[in-house]
C-alpha positions in Angstrom: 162.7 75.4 90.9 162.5 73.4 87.6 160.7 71.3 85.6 161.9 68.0 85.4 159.9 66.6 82.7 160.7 63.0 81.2 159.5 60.5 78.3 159.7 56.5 78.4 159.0 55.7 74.7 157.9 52.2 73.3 160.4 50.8 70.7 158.1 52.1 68.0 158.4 55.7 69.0 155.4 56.2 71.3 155.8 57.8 74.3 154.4 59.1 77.5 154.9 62.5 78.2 154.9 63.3 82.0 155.4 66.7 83.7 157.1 67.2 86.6 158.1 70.3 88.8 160.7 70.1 91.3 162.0 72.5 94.2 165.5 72.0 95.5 166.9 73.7 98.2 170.3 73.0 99.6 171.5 75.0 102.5 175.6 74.5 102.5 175.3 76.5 99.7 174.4 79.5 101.4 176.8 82.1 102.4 177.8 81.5 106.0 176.4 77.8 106.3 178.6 75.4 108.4 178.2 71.6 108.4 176.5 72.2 112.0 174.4 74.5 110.9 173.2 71.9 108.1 172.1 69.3 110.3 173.4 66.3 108.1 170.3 67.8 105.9 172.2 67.9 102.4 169.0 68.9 100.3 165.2 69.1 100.1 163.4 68.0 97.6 160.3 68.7 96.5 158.4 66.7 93.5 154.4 67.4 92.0 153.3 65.2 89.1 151.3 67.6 87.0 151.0 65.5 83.9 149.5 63.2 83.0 145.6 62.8 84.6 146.2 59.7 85.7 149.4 60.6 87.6 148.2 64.2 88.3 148.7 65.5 92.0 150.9 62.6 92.9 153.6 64.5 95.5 157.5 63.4 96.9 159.1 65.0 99.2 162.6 63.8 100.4 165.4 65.7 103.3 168.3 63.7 101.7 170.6 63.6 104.5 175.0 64.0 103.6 175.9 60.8 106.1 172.8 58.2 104.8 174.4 55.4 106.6 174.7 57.6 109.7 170.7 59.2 109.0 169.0 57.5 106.1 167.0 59.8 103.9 163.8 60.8 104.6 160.8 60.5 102.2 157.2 61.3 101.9 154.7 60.8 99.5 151.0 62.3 98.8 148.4 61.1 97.1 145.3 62.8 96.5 142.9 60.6 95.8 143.6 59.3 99.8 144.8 62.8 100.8 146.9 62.2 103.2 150.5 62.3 103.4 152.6 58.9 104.2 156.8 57.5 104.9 158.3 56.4 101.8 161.0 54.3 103.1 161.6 52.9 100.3 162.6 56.1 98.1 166.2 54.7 97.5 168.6 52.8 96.4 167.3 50.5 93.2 163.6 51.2 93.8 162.1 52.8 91.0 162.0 56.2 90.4 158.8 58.2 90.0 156.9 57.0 87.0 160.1 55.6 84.8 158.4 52.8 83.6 160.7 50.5 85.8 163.9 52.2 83.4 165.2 54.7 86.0 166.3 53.9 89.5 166.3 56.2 92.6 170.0 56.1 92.9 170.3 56.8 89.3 168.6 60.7 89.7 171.1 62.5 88.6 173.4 59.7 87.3 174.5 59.1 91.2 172.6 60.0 94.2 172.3 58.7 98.0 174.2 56.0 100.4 177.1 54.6 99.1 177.2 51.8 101.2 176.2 49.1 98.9 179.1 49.2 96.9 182.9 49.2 96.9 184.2 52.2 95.2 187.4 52.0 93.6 188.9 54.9 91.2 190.3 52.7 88.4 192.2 56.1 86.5 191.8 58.5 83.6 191.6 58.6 80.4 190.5 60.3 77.3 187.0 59.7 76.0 184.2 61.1 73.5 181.9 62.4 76.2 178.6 64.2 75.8 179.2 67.8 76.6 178.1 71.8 76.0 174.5 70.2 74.2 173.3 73.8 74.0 170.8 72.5 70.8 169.1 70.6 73.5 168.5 73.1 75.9 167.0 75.3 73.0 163.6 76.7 73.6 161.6 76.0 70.7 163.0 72.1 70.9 159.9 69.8 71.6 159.4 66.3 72.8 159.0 65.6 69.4 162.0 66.6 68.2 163.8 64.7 70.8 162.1 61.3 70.7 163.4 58.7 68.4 162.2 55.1 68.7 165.6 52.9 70.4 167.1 56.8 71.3 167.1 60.2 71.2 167.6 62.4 68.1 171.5 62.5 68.0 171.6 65.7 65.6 170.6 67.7 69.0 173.9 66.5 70.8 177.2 67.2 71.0 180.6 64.8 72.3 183.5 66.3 72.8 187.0 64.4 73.5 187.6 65.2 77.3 189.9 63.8 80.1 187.2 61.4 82.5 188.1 59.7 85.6 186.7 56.3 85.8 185.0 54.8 88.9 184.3 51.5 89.2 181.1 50.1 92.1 181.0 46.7 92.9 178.7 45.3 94.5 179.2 44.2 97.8 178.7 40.4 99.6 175.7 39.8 100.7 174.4 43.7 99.1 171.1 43.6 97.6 170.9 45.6 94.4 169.5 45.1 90.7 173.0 45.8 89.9 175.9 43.6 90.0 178.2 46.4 88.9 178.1 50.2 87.9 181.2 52.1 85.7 181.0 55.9 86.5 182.9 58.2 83.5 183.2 62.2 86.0 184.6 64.9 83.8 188.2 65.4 85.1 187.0 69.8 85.2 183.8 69.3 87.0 183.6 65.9 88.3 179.9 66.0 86.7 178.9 62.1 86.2 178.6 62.0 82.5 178.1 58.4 81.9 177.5 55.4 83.2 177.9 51.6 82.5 175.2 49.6 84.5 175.5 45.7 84.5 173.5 42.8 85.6 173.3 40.0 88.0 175.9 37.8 84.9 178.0 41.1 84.9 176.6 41.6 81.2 175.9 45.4 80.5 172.4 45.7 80.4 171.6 49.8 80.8 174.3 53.0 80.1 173.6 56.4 80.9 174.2 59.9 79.9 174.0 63.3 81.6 174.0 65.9 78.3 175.1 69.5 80.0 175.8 73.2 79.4 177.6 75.6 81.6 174.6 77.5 83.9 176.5 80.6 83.3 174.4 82.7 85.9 175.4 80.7 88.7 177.9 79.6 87.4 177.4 75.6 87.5 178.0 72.9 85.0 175.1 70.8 85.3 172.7 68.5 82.7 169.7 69.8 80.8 168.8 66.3 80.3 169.7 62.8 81.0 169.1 59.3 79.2 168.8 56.3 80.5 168.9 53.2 78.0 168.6 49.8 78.8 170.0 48.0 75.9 168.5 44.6 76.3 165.1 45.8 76.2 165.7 48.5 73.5 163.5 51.2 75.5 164.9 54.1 77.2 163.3 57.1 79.8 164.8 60.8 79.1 164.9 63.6 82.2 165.0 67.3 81.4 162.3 68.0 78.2 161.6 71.2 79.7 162.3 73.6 76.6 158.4 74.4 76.8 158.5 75.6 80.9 160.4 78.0 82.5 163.6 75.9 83.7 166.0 76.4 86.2 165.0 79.2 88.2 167.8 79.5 90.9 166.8 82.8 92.2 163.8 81.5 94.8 163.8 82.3 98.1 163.1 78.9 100.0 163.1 77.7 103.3 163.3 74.2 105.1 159.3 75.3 106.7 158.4 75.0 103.2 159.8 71.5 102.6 157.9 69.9 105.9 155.4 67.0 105.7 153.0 70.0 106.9 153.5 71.9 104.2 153.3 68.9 101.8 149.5 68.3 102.6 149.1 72.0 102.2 150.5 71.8 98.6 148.6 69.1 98.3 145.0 70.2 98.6 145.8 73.2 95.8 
């Protein structure tokens, strides 16, 4: 369990503060799993907008399958002033994500995920790079949304680059493909092949949005994962940030969780709470 909270500030600073909690539960993980065992199921996901009114109650639950061109992901949404629980086909690729202001794509949740089928993947090599990395100062508890929101970006004193060996990946998109994107540039730290940036461009192959995943070793687990990521799209000078949690408890990975409690079911349970 987390919370996944995020901001989409205005070019004068503003900003929208909106509270999310997430539940993941991925069952290869677990001691003994097999890929039969699995089902093609690579994770459930589980997401309640608690923040703001207007959003409040607002539910997503996805079984996001490993093959998506073999089983396309399965999504359902909530909405309690219907109250009732409907498909969400459309949870993927470059639909947007929940309540990102149009800045964030579903394929961009954490930097990269679902079918890959859109694209052509090529690895283009490695190199060295200033790459953001161990941003401990942003994962500090007494930070605040404040602290982090500065109109055109966020407050760079709370980050930290490091020069690290990154293998690029290039994604192009493919003929007749629909996609906002013409191409994407993916920069995967050579340790942990942890997307740490990305190059987005547009339809005239101009860059129009880059992204960064700022992490910190999880020692407990271990994992190296982001505490929060940035998207910025540079032609509109606005950008949505994922991960201001320093005011929640974050990253709980000790819950006991099982796929009965990530059912459409148990969604319209949640639901009326």
């Amino acid at each position: 369990m987390r919370y996944n909270n995020q901001v989409a500030p205005t070019t004068d600073g503003a900003y929208t503060f909106v509270k999310l909690r997430e539940e993941l539960l991925g069952l290869y993980w677990k001691p003994g799993m097999t890929i039969a065992d699995i089902h093609n199921i690579l994770l459930y996901f589980f997401q309640e907008v608690e923040s703001p009114a207007r959003l409040a109650g607002n539910i997503l639950l996805v079984h996001e399958t490993l093959n998506q061109v073999e089983q396309p992901r399965q999504a359902w949404i909530y909405n309690p002033g219907q109250r009732r629980v409907r498909r969400a086909p459309n949870v993927a690729y470059d639909n947007p994500g929940t309540a990102s202001d149009g800045l964030r794509t579903n394929d961009m949740t954490d930097m990269f995920n679902g079918a890959m089928d859109r694209f052509n993947w090529t690895t283009v090599g490695k190199k060295e790079m200033y790459v953001p990395y161990n941003s401990y100062k942003a994962h500090a508890p007494d930070v605040t949304p404040d602290d982090f929101v500065r109109p055109g970006h966020l407050n760079p004193a709370l980050f930290r680059y490091e020069l690290h060996r990154v293998w690029i990946v290039d994604a192009v998109l493919k003929p007749g493909m629909r996609h906002i994107n013409s191409r994407r540039t993916y920069y995967l730290d050579e340790d942990s092949y942890q997307i740490l940036m990305i190059d987005h461009y547009d339809k005239r192959d101009q860059l129009w949005r880059f992204s960064e995943a700022h992490c910190i070793n999880y020692y407990d687990l271990p994992t190296f994962w982001s505490t929060i990521e940035v998207h910025y799209d540079l032609q509109a000078g606005r950008y949505v940030a994922q991960g201001l949690d320093n005011q929640d408890p974050v990253n709980t990975f000790d819950v006991d969780m099982s796929p009965a409690d990530f059912t459409p079911q148990a969604l319209r349970t949640r639901g009326r709470r």
